[in-house]
N, C-alpha and C positions, 0 to 999 in steps of 0.2 A: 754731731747731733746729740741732745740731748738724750737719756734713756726712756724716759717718761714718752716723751716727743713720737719716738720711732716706735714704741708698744703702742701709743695709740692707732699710728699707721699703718702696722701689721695686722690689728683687732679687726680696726674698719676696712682695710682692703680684704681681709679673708673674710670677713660678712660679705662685704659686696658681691665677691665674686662665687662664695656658697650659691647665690641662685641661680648661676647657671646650671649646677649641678645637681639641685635637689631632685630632679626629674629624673636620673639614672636608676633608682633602684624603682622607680616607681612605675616605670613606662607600660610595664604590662595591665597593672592596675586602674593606671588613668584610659588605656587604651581600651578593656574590660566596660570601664565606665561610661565613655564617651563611641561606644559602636566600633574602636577602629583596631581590625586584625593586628595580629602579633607583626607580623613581615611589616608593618609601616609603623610601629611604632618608635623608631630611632626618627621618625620626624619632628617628635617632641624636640630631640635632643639639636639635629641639626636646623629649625626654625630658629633659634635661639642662638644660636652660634651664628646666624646668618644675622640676626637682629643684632649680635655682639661684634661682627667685622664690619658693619656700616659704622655703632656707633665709635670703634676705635678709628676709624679715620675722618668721620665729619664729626664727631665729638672731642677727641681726646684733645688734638691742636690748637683747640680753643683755651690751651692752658696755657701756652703762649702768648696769649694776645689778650685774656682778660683775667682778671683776678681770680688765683685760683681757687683760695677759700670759697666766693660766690657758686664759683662753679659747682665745685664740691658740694657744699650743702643742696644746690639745687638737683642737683643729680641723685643727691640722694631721697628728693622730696618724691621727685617723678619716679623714683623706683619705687616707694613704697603703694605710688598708687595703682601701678602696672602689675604690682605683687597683689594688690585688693583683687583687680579686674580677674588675674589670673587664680586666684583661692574661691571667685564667687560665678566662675567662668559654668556652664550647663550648658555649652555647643560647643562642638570639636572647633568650630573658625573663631569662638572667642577666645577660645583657650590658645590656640594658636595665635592668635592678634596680641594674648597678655604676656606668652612665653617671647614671642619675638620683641614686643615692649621691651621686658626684663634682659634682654639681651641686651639691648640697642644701652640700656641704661647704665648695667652693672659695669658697664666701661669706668665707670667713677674708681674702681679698683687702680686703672693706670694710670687715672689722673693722681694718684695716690705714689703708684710708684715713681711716677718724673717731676713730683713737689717730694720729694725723700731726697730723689739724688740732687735736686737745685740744693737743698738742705746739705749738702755733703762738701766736706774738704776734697779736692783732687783723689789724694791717696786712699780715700775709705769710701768712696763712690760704692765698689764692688760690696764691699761689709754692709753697710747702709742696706743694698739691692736688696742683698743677704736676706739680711734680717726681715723687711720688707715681705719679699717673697716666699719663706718658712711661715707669717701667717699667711701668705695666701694658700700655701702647700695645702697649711691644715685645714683655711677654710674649703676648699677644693674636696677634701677627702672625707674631713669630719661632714659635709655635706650629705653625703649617703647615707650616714648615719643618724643624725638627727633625723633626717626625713625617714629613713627606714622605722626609727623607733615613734614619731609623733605621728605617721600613718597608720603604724600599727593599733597606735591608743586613742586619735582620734578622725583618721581618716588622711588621706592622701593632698583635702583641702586646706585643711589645719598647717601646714607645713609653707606655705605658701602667705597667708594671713600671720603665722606666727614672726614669719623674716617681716612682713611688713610693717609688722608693731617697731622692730630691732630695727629696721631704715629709717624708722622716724624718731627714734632716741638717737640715732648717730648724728641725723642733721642735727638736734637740737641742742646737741650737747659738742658740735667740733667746734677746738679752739677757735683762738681771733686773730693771730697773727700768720702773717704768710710774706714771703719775699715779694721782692716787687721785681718778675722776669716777664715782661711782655715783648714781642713781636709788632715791630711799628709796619705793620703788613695790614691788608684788610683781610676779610674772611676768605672771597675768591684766593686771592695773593697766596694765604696759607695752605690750602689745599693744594696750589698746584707745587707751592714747595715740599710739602709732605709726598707728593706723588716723585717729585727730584729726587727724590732720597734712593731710586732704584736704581741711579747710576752711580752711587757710591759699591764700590765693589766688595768691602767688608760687609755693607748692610745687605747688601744683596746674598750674599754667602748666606749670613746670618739669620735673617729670612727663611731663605729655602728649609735649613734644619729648622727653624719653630714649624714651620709646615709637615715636615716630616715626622717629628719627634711625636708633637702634639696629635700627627693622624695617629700613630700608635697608642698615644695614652688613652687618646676616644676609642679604637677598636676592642680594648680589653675594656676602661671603667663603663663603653654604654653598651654593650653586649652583657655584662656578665651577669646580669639577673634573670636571662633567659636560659643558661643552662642551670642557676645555681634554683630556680625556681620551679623546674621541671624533675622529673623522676631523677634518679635518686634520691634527690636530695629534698625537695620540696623546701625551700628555707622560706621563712618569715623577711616580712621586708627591714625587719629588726635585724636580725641574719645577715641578710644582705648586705645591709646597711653599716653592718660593723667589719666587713671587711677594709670599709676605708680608712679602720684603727691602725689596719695593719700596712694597709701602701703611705698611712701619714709618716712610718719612718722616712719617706722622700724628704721634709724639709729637715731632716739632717745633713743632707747635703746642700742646702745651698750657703749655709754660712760657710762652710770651707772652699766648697767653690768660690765665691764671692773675694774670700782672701787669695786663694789661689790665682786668682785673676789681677787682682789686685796688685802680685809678686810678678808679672809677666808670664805667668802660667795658664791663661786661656786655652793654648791649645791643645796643649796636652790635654787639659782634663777634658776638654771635648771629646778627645778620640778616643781616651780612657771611658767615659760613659755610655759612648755609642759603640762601644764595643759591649759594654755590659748588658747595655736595650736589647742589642741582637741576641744574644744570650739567654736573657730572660723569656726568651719563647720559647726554649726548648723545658723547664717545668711549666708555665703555661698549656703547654699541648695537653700535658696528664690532667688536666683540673676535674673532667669527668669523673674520673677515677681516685682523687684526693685531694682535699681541702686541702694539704700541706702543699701539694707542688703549687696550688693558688696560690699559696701564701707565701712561699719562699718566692714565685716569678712577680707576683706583684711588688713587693719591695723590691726587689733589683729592679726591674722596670721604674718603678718610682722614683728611684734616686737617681738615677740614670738621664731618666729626662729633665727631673730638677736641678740636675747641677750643668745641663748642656744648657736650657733655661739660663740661669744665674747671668752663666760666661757669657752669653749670647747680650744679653741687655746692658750688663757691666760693660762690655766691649766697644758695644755700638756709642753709648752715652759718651763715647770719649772722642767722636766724633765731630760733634756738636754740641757743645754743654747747654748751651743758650738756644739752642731749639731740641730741648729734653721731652716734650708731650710731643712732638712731631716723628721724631725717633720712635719715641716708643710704642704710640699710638699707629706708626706705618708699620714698624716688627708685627705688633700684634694682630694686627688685620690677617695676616699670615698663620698666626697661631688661632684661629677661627677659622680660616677655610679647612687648615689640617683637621682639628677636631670637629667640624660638622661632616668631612668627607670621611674621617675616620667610624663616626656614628653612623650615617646612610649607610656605606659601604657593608660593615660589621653585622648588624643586624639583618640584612637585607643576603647577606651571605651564611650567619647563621640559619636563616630561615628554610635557604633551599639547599645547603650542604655539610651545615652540622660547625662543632666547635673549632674541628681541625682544619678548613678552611680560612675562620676567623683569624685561629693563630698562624696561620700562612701568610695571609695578609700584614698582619701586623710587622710580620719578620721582615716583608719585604720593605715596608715603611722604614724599618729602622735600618735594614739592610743599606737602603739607598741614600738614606742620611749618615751612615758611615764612610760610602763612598763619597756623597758632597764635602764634605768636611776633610777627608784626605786630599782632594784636586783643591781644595781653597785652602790650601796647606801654607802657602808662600803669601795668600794675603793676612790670613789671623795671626801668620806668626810676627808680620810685620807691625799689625795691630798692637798685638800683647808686647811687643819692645816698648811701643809708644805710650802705650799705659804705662810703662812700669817706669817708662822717662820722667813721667809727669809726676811723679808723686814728691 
């Protein structure tokens, strides 16, 4: 793939997927706003994830069966106006009706990554992923931070109207070419194949870890402005916001991940990363007590799940190359229940027993995706030969 080609891919898939995020540093503010207690406002976060797992499985697949370019643009048109509804929103049910919109829509992110890897020679599937998902990393992270800083200077609504302008420069301005990989299925047809892809035993594995990983990533990035915004600290949503400078070292990892998979290294680095997730709870617990131990567990936490990520997507696509939105779009359904269960759970357990709970939870999240990942030892490893046959 061209380099021009794949920068644009990464640009617009990490915009896309920024608006799931921009609500993390904000929740308390919009909740302030809109009448609703500190204890429910992780529903911001998991409305939106719940509007983001429908649209990865009745959206994404449609990238099979009709041209993707079209899609894409169009997805990107309906997001910007789901982003209007949600920046001009004054009722907690609109604001909720525009957040779970923007969920439903910003799926166009993975329609982004299964027109990259059509785009991909066998061998550099995993590098493409790569590269791909390093801007999603940043749009993901850099997310808290734009909104932390364009809340602080013009408001919480501004953040929201501002991505909406940037969704309607991307539609207008994406290329005109796109391959030609469609699905001679009808729509019923597709979904019930995407629903088949659970008795694949690789995808199934690989599933269960996006659900687990990603519950972790949501119980630390949608929790953590309720301690970082309460006494001692009091931080600015600027503050806040610029923590996610520091967990964007994550998309460090996925280009070597990416390669690594690529090499028939999938599993290891799997159990290499999920070993480090578990890890990364133990400076997490102190974060009360130091910005550093935040800082040091959120980058291990970060990279951690980004490169179990990578391998996980790289892996599965080698499955079925000619149905690449179906894959990916069924994986990801999985990485939306984990982070919307990861958001409810986190804040809902901050509220009634403090940070050390949070970070119990999260351990166990990652804990148990260490354990998945060791008993799916004989099928990933079978996986990653067969990648590494094919190059």
């Amino acid at each position: 793939m061209q380099p021009s080609r794949r920068l644009f891919l990464a640009i617009a898939a990490g915009a896309a997927v920024a608006n799931v995020y921009f609500a993390q540093p904000l929740v308390v503010t919009m909740g302030a706003d809109l009448g609703i207690p500190p204890g429910r406002v992780g529903l911001f976060v998991t409305i939106t994830q719940l509007g983001y797992g429908l649209g990865l499985f009745f959206l994404v697949p449609l990238g099979d069966l009709v041209d993707r370019r079209r899609l894409i643009r169009l997805q990107f048109l309906l997001l910007a106006a789901a982003l209007l509804v949600t920046g001009v929103a004054h009722t907690a049910a609109l604001l909720l009706i525009g957040l779970a919109a923007i969920g439903l829509l910003a799926v166009v992110t993975q329609s982004l990554v299964a027109f990259a890897a059509s785009l991909s020679r066998p061998a550099e599937v995993g590098r493409v992923v790569g590269a791909v998902t390093s801007g999603i990393v940043i749009g993901i992270l850099l997310a808290r931070t734009v909104s932390g800083l364009l809340a602080d200077l013009a408001g919480w609504r501004s953040v929201y109207l501002a991505s909406c302008v940037l969704s309607l420069l991307i539609a207008v301005t994406l290329f005109r070419t796109t391959p030609q990989n469609k699905a001679n299925l009808s729509y019923c047809e597709l979904l019930r194949s995407t629903a088949s892809l659970w008795t694949e035993p690789l995808f199934r594995a690989r599933a269960v870890l996006a659900l687990l990983i990603f519950a972790a990533f949501s119980t630390l990035w949608s929790s953590i402005a309720l301690p970082l915004s309460a006494p001692p600290y009091g931080l600015s949503h600027t503050a806040i916001g610029a923590f996610g400078l520091v967990g964007a070292a994550g998309a460090l990892a996925a280009g070597p991940a990416g390669r690594l998979n690529d090499r028939g290294r999938g599993r290891f680095t799997t159990l290499a990363a999920l070993t480090l997730l578990t890890l990364s709870w133990l400076p997490l617990a102190f974060t009360p007590r130091s910005l550093w131990a935040l800082a040091i567990g959120a980058i291990l936490l970060d990279l951690a799940v980004q490169a179990v990520h990578v391998s996980n997507q790289s892996m599965i696509y080698g499955l079925r190359p000619d149905a690449g939105s179906r894959l990916i779009g069924g994986y990801m359904v999985f990485y939306s229940i984990g982070s919307g269960l990861g958001a409810i759970a986190s804040t809902a357990l901050y509220d009634a027993f403090g940070w050390l709970a949070v970070c119990l939870l999260g351990a166990t999240f990652s804990l148990a995706a260490l354990v998945v990942a060791a008993r799916a030892g004989r099928v990933t490893s079978r996986a990653s030969r067969l990648s590494g046959s094919s190059r």
